[in-house]
SELUM-17351 format. One record per residue (C-alpha): x, y, z. Coordinates in steps of 0.25 Angstrom, whole numbers, plus 2048, in hexadecimal, padded with zeros to 3 digits. Example, Ala and Ser with C-alpha at 12.3 -4.5 7.8 and 13.67 -1.06 7.14 Angstrom:
<sites>
8317EE81F/8377FC81D/
</sites>
This chain:
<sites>
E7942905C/E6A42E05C/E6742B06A/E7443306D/E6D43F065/E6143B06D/E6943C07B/E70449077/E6244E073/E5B44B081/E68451088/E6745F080/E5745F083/E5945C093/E64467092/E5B47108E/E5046C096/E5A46F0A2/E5C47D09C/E4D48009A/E4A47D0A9/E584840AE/E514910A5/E4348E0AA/E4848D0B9/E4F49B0B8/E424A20B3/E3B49A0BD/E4349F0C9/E434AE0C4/E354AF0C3/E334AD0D1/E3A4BB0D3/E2D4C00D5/E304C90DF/E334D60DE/E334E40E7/E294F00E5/E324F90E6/E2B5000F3/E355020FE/E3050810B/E3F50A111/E3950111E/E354F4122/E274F011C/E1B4E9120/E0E4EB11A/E0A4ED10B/DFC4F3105/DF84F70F7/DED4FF0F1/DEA4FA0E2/DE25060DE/DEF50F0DF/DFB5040DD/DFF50A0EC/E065010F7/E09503104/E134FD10C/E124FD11A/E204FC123/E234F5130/E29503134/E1D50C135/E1A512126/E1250E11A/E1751110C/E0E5130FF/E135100F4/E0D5140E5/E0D50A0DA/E1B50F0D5/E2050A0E2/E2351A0E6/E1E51C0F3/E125260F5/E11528105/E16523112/E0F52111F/E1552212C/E0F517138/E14514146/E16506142/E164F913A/E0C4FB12F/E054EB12F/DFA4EB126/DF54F511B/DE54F4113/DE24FE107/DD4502106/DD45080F7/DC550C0F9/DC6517103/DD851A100/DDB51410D/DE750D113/DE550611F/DF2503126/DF54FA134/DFF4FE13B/E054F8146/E0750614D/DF7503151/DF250C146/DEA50913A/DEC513131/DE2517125/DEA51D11A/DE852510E/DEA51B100/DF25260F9/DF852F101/DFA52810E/DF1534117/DEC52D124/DDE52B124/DDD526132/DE451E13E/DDD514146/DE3511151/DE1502155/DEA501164/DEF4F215E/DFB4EF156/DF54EC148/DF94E113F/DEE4E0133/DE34EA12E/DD84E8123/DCD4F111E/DBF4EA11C/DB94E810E/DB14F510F/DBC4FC114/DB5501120/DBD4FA12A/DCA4F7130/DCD4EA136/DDA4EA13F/DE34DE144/DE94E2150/DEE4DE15D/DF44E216A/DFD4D616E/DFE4C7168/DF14C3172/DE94CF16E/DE54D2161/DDA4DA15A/DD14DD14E/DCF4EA14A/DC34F0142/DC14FF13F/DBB508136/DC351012C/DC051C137/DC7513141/DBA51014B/DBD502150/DB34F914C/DB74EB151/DC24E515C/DC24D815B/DCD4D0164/DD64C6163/DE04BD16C/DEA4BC161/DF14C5158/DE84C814C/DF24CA13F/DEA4CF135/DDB4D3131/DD24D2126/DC54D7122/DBB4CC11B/DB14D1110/DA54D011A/DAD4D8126/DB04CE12F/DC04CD132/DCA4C112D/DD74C1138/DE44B913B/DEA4B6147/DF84B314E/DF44A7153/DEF4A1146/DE14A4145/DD94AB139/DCA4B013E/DBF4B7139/DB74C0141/DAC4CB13F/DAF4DA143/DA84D6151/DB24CC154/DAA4C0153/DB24B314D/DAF4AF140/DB74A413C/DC64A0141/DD149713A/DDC493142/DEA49213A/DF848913E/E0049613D/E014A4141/DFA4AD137/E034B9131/DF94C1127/DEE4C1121/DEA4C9114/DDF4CB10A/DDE4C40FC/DDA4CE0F1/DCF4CC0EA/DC94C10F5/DC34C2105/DCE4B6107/DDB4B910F/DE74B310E/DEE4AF11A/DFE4AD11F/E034A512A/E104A5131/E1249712A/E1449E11D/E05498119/DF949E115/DEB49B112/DE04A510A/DD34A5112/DC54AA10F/DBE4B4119/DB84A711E/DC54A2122/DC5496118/DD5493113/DD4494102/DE2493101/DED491109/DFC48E106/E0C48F10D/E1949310A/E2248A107/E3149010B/E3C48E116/E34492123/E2C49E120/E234A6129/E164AB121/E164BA126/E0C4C211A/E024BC10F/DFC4C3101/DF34C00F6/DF54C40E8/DEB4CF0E2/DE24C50DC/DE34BA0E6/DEB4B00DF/DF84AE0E6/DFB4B00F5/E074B70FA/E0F4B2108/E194BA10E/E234B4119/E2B4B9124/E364B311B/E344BE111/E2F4B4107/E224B50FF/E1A4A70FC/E0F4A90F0/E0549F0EF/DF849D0E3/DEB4990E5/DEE48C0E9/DF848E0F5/E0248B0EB/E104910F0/E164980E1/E1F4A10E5/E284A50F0/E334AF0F1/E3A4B80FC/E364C60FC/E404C9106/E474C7113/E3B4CD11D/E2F4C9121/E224CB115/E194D211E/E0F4D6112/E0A4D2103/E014D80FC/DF94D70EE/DFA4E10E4/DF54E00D5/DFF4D60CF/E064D40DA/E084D30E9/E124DE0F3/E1A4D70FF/E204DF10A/E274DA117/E2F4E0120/E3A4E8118/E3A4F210F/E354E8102/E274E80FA/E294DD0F0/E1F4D80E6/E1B4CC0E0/E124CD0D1/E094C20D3/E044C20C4/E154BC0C2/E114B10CE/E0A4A80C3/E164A80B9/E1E4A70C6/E174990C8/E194940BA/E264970BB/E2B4910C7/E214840C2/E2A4840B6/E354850BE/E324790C7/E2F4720BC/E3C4760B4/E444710C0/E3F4620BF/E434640AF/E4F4680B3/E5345D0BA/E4D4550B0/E5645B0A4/E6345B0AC/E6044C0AF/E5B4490A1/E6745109A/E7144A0A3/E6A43D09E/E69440090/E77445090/E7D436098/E7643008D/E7A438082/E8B437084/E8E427083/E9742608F/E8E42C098/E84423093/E8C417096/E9141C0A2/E8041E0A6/E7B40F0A1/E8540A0A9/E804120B6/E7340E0B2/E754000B0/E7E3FF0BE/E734060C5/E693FC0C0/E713F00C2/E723F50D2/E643FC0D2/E5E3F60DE/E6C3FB0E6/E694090E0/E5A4080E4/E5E4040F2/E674110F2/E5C41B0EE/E5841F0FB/E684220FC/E6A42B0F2/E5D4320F3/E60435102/E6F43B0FC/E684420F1/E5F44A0FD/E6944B106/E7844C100/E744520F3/E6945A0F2/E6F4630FC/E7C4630F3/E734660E7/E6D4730EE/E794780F4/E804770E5/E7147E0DF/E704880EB/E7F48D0EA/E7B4930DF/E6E49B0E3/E6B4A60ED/E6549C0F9/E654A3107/E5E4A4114/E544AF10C/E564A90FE/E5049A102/E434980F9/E454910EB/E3D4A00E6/E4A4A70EC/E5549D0E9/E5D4A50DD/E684A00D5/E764A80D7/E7F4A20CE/E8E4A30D7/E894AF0E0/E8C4A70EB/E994A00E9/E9D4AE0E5/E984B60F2/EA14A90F9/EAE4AF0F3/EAA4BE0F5/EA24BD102/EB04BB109/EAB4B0114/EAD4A510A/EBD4A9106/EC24AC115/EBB49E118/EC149710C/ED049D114/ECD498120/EC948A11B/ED6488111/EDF48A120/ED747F127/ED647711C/EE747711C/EE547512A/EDC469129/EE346111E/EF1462127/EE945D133/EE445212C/EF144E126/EF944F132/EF644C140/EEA44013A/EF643B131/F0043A13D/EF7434147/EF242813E/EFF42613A/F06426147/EFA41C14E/EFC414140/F0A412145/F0840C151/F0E3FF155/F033FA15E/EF33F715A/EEF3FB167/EF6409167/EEF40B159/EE140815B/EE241116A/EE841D161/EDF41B157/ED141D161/ED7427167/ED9430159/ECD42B156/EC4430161/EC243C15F/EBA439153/EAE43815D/EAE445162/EA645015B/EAB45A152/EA5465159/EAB460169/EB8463161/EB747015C/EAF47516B/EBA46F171/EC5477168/EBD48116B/EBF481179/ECC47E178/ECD48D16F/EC5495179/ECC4A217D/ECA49F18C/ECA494191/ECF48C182/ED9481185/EE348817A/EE5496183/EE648C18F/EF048718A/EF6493184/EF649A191/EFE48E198/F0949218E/F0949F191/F014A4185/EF64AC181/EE94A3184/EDE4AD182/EDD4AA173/ED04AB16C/ED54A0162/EC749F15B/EC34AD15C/ED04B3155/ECF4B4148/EE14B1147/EDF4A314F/ED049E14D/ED249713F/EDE48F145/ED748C151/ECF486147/ED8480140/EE047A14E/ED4474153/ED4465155/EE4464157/EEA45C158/EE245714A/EE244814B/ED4447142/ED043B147/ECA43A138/ED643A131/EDD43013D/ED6426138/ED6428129/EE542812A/EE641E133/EDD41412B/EE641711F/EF3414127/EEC40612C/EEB40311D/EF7403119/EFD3F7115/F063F3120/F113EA116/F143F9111/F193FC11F/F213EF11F/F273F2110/F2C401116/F323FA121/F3A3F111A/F3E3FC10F/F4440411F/F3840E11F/F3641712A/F2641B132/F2942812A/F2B42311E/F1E418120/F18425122/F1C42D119/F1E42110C/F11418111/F0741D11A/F0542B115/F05426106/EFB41A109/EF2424113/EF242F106/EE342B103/EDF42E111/EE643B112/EE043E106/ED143C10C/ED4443118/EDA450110/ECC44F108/EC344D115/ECC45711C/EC8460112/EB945F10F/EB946111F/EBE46C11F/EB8474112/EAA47011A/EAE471129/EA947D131/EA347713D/EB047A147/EB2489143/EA248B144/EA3486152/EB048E157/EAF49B14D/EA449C145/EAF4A013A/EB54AC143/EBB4B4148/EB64BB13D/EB84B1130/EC64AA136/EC049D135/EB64A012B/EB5492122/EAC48F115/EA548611C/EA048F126/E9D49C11C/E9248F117/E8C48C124/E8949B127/E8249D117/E7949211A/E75492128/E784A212D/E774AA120/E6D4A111A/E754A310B/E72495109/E784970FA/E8349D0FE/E86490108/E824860FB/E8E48E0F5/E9848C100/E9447F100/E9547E0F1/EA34850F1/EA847A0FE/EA346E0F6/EAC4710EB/EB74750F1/EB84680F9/EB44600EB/EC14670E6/EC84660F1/EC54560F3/EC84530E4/ED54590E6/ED94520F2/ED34440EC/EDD4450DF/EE94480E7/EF143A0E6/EFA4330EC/F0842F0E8/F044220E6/EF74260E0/EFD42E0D4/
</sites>
């Protein structure tokens, strides 16, 4: 009695243990909604962003020839109009001055608060980075004319040209170091330093194409993105401090940021996702800004501003990026104990009610008694666990969330409860398909029970071995040719030229210009009719082994007793055979519920949605629209529609059964 109280007790602790981690996950996962939007919105596709602490003013600059400033109420002050994409934006705060790249060839030196133009230097190149040198007396310029010619710019703030330094690859961004030399990255890889005369300084070559380049607050380092979705953090003698990647589904680093005091390091993909890493290269947060490509990030106060190309400035509080981490380490951690409470209540609770605990010695006991055969059979089991079940297991999970083509990494995965079995029934795809799907399964289960049925019964029936065995290869052959050489050859044979049917018809003196899979009246029954005259070499022989295995002194007793083939047929055979025919009617109809691959190949589900199946509504979700959760909840619905359907069929009996 007391180790039942004991049991009982353990059972309630690993339930709230469960409860505990199900809790702490929830918070978990809504603390990484860190994201959230500024609230500036230009009405136009953005590009760059630039900030000015001393006033609490941003200004974003567009990819369709303005610049927006914006107050620290978000309201905006003043707009400038350009003649094209504004690249790269540098405040001076000592002398109220704006300096604005613009890919109109223009550097363009603003007033901070009003926007007034101070003045325009005209570079002749397409420009794609600007930067303003420690004493603000100079401009360095990254420009270029084509993808072989490129140049570094430096001016004075009057715009007399100081330096042009030259280059045979396309310089992506600048930077001033403390003591005036320049820090520049390349296309093809390559991060230099020069002096303002052009002389080489140092050079570091890198695996990948280079994307940007930005300044760490507070520091003379730079931290640097690469198409590869890496970075690295660099002194101005071009040593790495830090360096670190992305770790997602494909992504294409595209703009990099540092937080205001240097701690954490901000990546921006082509993806639209954002990757924050700490001091260490540690990747601690990740989440999707948005659809388009981050083109620019950066730091303010407390937090950082990201921009891309649409109408979105979003922020990120970097003093909530600590409590971000602890919470998704106690998250992490309250997923092991999780699974540790669900296995230990599920134990407790075995031991704690005696048949289970009977039933649970005596598996233990017989896995002993055989455990070297279950030893053998690990590597088994752990390959099904991979490979059959853990794809099971998400599908179930990811029914229930809101997993897509844009919605992929664990930061974005959100629960959605029955939103998607919901939008199944209401969407309309689903229903028309579930219609289309209850007619061929009709027409399925009367193939399978008629022309199969007759055929192995009538080569049953055949007095001579010989006969039997050449009729039986010949039914049978057809099992080596592919599906998919069927359904090309039916549809051939449905072409509205030159199709064998409208051949045919037009010998009769009909109509043969029938489009029989393009017409939405005549495309599910050309569907349906394929492969007539439906002897399923399948089924041939599951009927026709059954036949074989009757017991042939039944015959003899029927004969004596005056019975007739048809009632052998009807009192006998069909009786004796009712386990196969049962088999078939459940194979027939799991096929079915999952088979889309000959309407994919003739229709695509058309005309319109006449051949539109269930099957087909889940291949599109998860390989066109990319709503994986969605597919998972297809799947979801399919598998226990064919569960149902399967129980049913195995506890019909028959006469003899009952």
């Amino acid at each position: 009695m007391k180790k039942r109280k004991l049991w009982i007790v353990l059972t309630s602790l690993f339930l709230i243990l469960s409860i505990v981690s199900v809790v702490i996950m929830s918070l978990s996962q809504k603390g990484n909604d860190l994201v959230t939007d500024a609230g500036m919105s230009t009405g136009l596709q953005n590009y760059s962003l630039a900030y000015d602490e001393t006033t609490g003013t941003t200004y974003v600059g567009a990819y369709q020839n303005a610049l927006v400033a914006y107050d620290k109420d978000n309201n905006e002050l003043w707009r400038f109009e350009t003649n094209g994409p504004v690249h790269e934006m540098k405040v001076d705060a000592a002398q109220g001055l704006l300096v604005v790249g613009c890919e109109d060839q223009n550097v363009y030196l603003l007033g901070l608060q009003d926007g007034s133009l101070k003045n325009t230097i005209n570079v002749q190149r397409r420009i794609y980075g600007v930067d303003i040198s420690s004493d603000g007396s100079k401009i360095a310029v990254a420009s270029a004319t084509n993808v072989n010619k490129s140049n570094i710019l430096v001016y004075t703030m009057d715009g007399e040209q100081v330096s042009n330094i030259q280059f045979t690859s396309q310089v992506k961004s600048v930077a001033f170091t403390s003591d005036d030399n320049l820090i520049y990255i390349n296309k093809a890889g390559e991060i230099g330093k020069v002096d303002q005369q052009g002389a080489e300084l140092a050079l570091v070559n890198s695996k990948y194409e280079l994307a940007q380049m930005v300044k760490i607050p507070g520091t003379s380092n730079l931290a640097i993105a690469d198409v590869n979705a890496e970075y690295k953090v660099i002194d101005e003698n071009l040593q790495t401090l830090q360096e670190g990647k992305a770790t997602g589904e494909t992504v294409i680093g595209n703009a990099i940021g540092a937080s205001q005091n240097g701690d954490y390091i901000f990546l921006g993909t082509e993806e639209g996702m954002v990757y924050v890493f700490d001091k260490n290269g540690n990747q601690i947060f990740s989440d999707r800004v948005t659809d388009s490509t981050v083109t620019n990030i950066i730091p303010l106060a407390d937090s950082v501003y990201i921009t891309g190309q649409a109408d979105y400035v979003k922020s990120i509080p970097t003093g909530s990026l600590a409590s971000t981490v602890l919470l998704a380490s106690l998250g992490s951690v309250f997923s092991i104990l999780l699974v540790v409470g669900i296995i230990g209540f599920l134990f407790c609770l075995i031991m704690s009610v005696a048949p289970l605990r009977r039933l649970g010695k005596r598996f233990v006991r017989a896995v002993w008694l055989h455990k070297t055969a279950y030893i053998l059979l690990v590597p088994t089991f752990v390959l099904i666990l991979i490979f059959n079940y853990y794809p099971m297991f998400t599908a179930l999970t990811r029914a229930f969330t809101n997993w897509s083509r844009t919605n992929y990494d664990w930061s974005e995965i959100q629960f959605v409860g029955f939103d998607n079995f919901v939008q199944a029934f209401t969407e309309g795809y689903f229903l028309v398909g579930l219609g289309n799907l209850a007619i061929m399964l009709i027409a399925a289960f009367l193939k399978v029970l008629t022309v199969p049925v007759l055929i192995a019964w009538l080569v049953f029936s055949m007095s001579k071995s010989r006969q039997k065995t050449i009729f039986r290869f010949l039914f049978v052959l057809p099992m080596v040719v592919p599906g998919i050489v069927s359904t090309l050859m039916w549809q051939q044979i449905y072409d509205p030229s030159i199709g064998l049917l409208n051949q045919i018809l037009k010998v009769f003196g009909l109509p043969g210009n029938t489009s029989w899979l393009g017409n939405e009246n005549t495309a599910l029954g050309a569907i349906i009719f394929m492969g007539f005259p439906w002897v399923n070499a399948f089924a041939f022989l599951v009927y026709y082994g059954g036949l074989i295995d009757i017991d042939a002194s039944l015959f003899e007793a029927a004969k004596v007793d005056g019975s007739t083939r048809w009632k052998d047929f009807r009192y006998i055979e069909m009786p004796l055979i009712w386990q196969q025919i049962k088999l078939m009617l459940i194979l027939t109809f799991i096929g079915t519920l999952q088979d889309y691959n000959s309407i994919f190949i003739l229709t695509k589900g058309g005309p319109g949605s006449a051949t539109y199946v269930p099957g087909l509504e889940l291949y599109y979700n998860a390989t066109r629209f990319g709503r994986y959760g969605y597919a998972c909840a297809l799947g979801v619905m399919l598998f226990i529609a064919i569960m149902i359907g399967t129980i049913l069929q195995m506890r019909v009996k028959s006469a003899d059964e009952q």
